[in-house]
Steps between C-alpha positions, in 0.01 A plus 500: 500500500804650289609188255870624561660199691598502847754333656466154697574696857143692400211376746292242289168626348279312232551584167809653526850502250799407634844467417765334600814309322381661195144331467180636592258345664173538582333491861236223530308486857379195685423481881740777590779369281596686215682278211716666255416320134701597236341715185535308171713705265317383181137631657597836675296545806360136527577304798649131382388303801773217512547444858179652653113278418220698615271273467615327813489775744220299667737171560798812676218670683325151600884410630571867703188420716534132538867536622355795745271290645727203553791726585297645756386152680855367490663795677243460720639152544847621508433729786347248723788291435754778593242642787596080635840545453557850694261304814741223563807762416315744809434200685868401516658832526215561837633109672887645397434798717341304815784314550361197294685292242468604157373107400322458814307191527139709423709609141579152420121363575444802252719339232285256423199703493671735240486158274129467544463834434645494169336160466185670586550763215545242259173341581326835467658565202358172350111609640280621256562875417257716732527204762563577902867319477620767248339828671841621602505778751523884331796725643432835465756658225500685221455152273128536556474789293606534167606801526781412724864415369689373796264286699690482834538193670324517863466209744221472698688605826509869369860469421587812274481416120811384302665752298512265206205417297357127493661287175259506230613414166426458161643364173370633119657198338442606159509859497522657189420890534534465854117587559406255729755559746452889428127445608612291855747773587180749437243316645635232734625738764598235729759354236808500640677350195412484106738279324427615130635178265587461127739311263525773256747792584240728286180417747785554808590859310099581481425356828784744636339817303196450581556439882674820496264700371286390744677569753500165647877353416584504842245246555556239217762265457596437129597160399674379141446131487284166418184545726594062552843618623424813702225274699734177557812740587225628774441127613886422458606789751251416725582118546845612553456733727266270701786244501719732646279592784498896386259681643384779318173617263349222310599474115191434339176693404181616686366512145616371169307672181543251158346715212656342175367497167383188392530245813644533873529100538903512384550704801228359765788238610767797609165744625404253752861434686548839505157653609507493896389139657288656783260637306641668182295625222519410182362733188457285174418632131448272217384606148551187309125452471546350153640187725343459815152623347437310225534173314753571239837453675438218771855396431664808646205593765661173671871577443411804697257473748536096564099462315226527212294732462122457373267594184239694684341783593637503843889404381611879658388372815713161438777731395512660877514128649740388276763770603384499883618075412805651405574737757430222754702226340809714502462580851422137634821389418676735752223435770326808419105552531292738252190701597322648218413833594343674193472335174396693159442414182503811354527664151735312305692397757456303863593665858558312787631636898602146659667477859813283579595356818724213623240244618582094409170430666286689261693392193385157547155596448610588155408215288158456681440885374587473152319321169447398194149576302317297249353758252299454232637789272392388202120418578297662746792687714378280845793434721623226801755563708733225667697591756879361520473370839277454810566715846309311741412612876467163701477502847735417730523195715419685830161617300619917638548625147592482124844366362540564083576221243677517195364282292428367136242642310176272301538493124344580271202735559394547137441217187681547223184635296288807654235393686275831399566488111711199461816685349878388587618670858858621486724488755614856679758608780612404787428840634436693784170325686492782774355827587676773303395796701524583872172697613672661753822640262211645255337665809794668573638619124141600489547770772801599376353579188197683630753762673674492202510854265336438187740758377785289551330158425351565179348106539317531829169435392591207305692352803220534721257354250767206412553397869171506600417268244781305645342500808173368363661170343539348831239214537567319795483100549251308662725425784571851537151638456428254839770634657423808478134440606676290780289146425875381406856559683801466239799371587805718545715483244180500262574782325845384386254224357246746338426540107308656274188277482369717191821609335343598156228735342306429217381801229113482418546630124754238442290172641186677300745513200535133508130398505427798220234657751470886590701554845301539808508853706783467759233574775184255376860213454579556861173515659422123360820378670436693818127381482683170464678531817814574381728831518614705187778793495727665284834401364789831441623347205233564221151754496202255530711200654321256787623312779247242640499189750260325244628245333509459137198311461327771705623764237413300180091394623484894587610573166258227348232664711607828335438395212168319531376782704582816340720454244384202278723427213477307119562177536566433145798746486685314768732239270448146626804323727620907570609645865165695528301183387624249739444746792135586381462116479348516187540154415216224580502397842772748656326658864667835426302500181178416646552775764588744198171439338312516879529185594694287754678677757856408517678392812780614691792225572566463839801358648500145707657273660885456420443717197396843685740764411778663749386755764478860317523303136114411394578506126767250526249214416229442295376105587178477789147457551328814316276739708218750332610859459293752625241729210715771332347817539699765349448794759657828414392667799676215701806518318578864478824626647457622847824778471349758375875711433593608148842336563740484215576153427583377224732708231389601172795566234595870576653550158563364127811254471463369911754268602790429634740714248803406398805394710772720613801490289847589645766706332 
């Protein structure tokens, strides 16, 4: 390629010079965007990458397919919806032309039904993703195809298709080079509106080049303002224009994309009024691991996300429920539900896909769905979690089904001292107590990224390693494991009610850190606790990581077994009254000790009377009448992995100096 620049009309190619305004740039590729960055005069021919981070291609390639997937579903939605409306509008114009009344008395019994209709959507969209309630009827259009860019809007009559393509919008709040909204024009065929956004006239000028050189200015909407103001203006205009009865196309956005740097929470407040009620999606970046992640700013993780974070291994994980408590905080206030769709903790930085939709009903399940946790951070890393308040089905006083109370939560579940090592617990959160994935979303940005090009998503393989991990982190309840075997029917509105029973992972190098022994093989760890009776899986935050149903008594007599089985340790290295000596009970008289040296078997605690935990919470007490564990037998065979795919999941730095660079500085 000649190194002669070309001019900004010239059809974009990677690599290549070109000028325009008197600067030369240099063509970077991405997706099938091409971003114009411009050469640094004091190092000729090196790109100075100001407003363009590689290293999080996978977080804009992760977002194309995600948005394709949920695009997809929600014009299928869309198109039912219309297919409805163009049935009564046939219906009418057919009684007009037989002589009937226009409101005849069969239109007017309809009126009614059109309520519980819409009623009846709402209810589906509260059922669990996947459910039969939200399996909404497919209209054949170009929508189901990616390749199409005006899906038509068909009714099921056979009407002829609309001329117009369905509404499907999105909003870059924080633009900056425009690449983002560069990539949804590319790749989002069925985008019928980009609205590009940024408060310096410099990232508008940028956005503008590069959208022309892509041939795709047509398509994007450039904004020059506050992200806060553009996304309140959208919810001013469309309160007014409700007032005034105007019909017309709704103001707000399918799909609202917050990528700052540093955190999204200043703008969550504006995101969620102006993200559509009925369903919206919601696209949330925040990098500010330094505060949500670790111990060292507690102060500020609050002023932000409304809790404190942990010292622990798993405080990434913490980090994603702490902004999901965030997200759903700012919406309850205006009635609005959130569904966590996808949530990552990725990187250096945490990505979460969370739906919004107007439902008062579900937002009262809030507090019952949210907690604190009692951690022991600076002892043995064990953890309790409290939840905030109690959702409790009762039944009704005809004895035909389930009613929900709202209700105040036991306190506390933890002493003040650990129970394993006797160390101070901290308190941490309130956060998030939920699920924070949907199985059936991953499904489906899983088979958009196995048709995806490889060419054009330079992070496939990582995304399909990353959300099939995600996938394998789901460890369902006892309540739902018998419903699903069908000993046990749940009541409706349970799944408003669900949490995550097992919200945390533990890392085995870390707990064998603590008690100075040599770290079990992940395989012979998780064969004891499956020979135990209990289940074991991955976490996607961190190489190694475990997620387990057993308790932390469980995990501590397996790791004393460990040790007095294959991996004996000296006892006089251990200083007296530390973390690893209390554990080991290597005082007089202490069971755990006994057990270390082969003697006693501990006992598990089990739960009685009025002190047995919540449904779906068994670690939130410690006080019953012990039972005998069963032998630890550490079975590698029994524990090995059953996938057999090399998947890609978990990132190794790509390059010296990996982070997220330095901010974007305006003229």
């Amino acid at each position: 390629m000649s190194d002669t620049p070309r001019d900004l009309a010239a059809p974009p190619a990677e690599g290549q010079r070109i000028q325009h305004s008197n600067v030369v740039y240099t063509t970077i590729r991405e997706g099938r965007a091409h971003i114009l960055v411009p050469e640094d005069s004091a190092k000729p021919g090196q790109v100075q990458q100001v407003f363009y981070n590689p290293i999080q291609q996978f977080n804009r390639d992760l977002t194309v397919l995600a948005i394709r997937a949920y695009g997809k579903e929600r014009l299928r939605q869309k198109q039912a919806r219309q297919g409805r409306h163009a049935d009564k509008k046939r219906k009418r114009k057919e009684q007009a032309q037989n002589g009937r009344p226009a409101k005849s008395p069969k239109l007017e019994a309809e009126a009614p039904a059109a309520e519980a209709d819409t009623e009846m959507k709402d209810a589906a969209a509260a059922e669990p993703p996947g459910s039969e309630a939200q399996q909404t009827p497919a209209v054949s259009n170009g929508a189901e195809a990616a390749g199409s860019s005006e899906p038509a809007a068909a009714s099921n009559s056979g009407e002829a298709p609309a001329s117009k393509p369905i509404p499907f919008t999105i909003l870059d709040a924080l633009s900056a080079s425009g690449l983002r909204a560069i990539r949804y024009a590319h790749e989002i065929p069925f985008a019928t509106r980009i609205t590009a956004n940024d408060i310096l006239q410099a990232a508008a000028d940028a956005i503008d080049r590069n959208a022309t050189h892509n041939g795709v200015r047509d398509k994007i909407n450039i904004s020059v303002d506050d992200a806060l103001a553009h996304m309140y203006g959208i919810v001013v205009d469309d309160l007014r224009r409700t007032a005034k009865g105007k019909p017309g196309p709704h103001a707000k956005y399918d799909v609202i994309d917050l990528d700052p740097y540093g955190s999204a929470a200043p703008f969550l407040d504006g995101a969620v009024q102006a993200v559509r009620d009925d369903g919206g999606l919601l696209c949330i970046t925040c990098t500010d691991s330094g505060v949500w992640a670790s111990n060292g700013y507690p102060e500020k993780c609050y002023a932000l996300y409304g809790g404190v974070p942990v010292k622990g291994w798993y405080s990434h994980e913490v980090g994603i429920r702490l902004i999901l408590h965030a997200v759903e905080t700012s919406a309850a206030r205006y009635g609005l539900a959130m569904e966590p769709l996808l949530s990552l903790s990725v990187d250096f930085y945490t990505r979460v896909f969370v739906r919004i939709r107007k439902s008062p009903i579900t937002v009262k399940f809030q507090g019952g769905k949210n907690m604190v946790v009692y951690s022991c951070g600076q002892g043995c890393g064990s953890w309790t979690t409290q939840l905030l308040m109690r959702n409790k089905a009762a039944p009704n006083k005809k004895g035909s089904g389930f009613f929900y109370k709202h209700g105040f939560a036991r306190a506390p579940t933890a002493p003040d001292k650990c129970e394993h090592c006797g160390s101070t617990m901290h308190l941490a959160g309130p956060m998030y107590a939920g699920r924070i994935h949907s199985n059936d979303f991953i499904q489906r940005v899983l088979a958009e990224a196995e048709e995806a090009s490889p060419e054009v998503y330079g992070t496939k393989e990582r995304i399909r390693g990353v959300l099939n991990t995600a996938l394998e982190e789901f460890l369902a309840s006892p309540e739902e494991q018998q419903a699903a075997e069908g000993s046990k029917q749940l009541p409706p509105e349970a799944h408003l009610a669900a949490i995550d029973p097992y919200p945390f992972y533990f890392h085995p190098a870390q707990v064998s850190g603590i008690i100075h022994c040599a770290s079990p093989p992940e395989d012979a760890l998780r064969g004891a606790l499956i020979g135990m009776g209990y289940r074991v899986t991955r976490s996607h935050i961190k190489p190694g990581s475990m997620k387990t149903d057993a308790p932390w008594s469980v995990i501590w007599h397996v790791f004393r077994e460990w040790i007095r089985q294959r991996a004996p340790i000296k006892e006089e290295n251990i200083k007296p009254g530390s973390v690893a000596y209390r554990i080991l009970g290597l005082g007089k008289g202490n069971k755990a000790g006994q057990a270390a040296e082969g003697g006693e078997v501990p006992k598990e605690e089990e739960p009685v009377g009025d002190e047995k935990a919540p449904e779906g919470n068994p670690e939130e007490t410690h006080q019953g009448r012990p039972r005998e564990m069963p032998p630890v037998v550490f079975n590698e065979e029994l524990g090995k992995m059953k996938d057999k795919r090399k998947l890609v999941r978990y990132q190794m730095n790509p390059r010296e100096n990996w982070g997220p660079m330095t901010r974007a500085k305006g003229k």
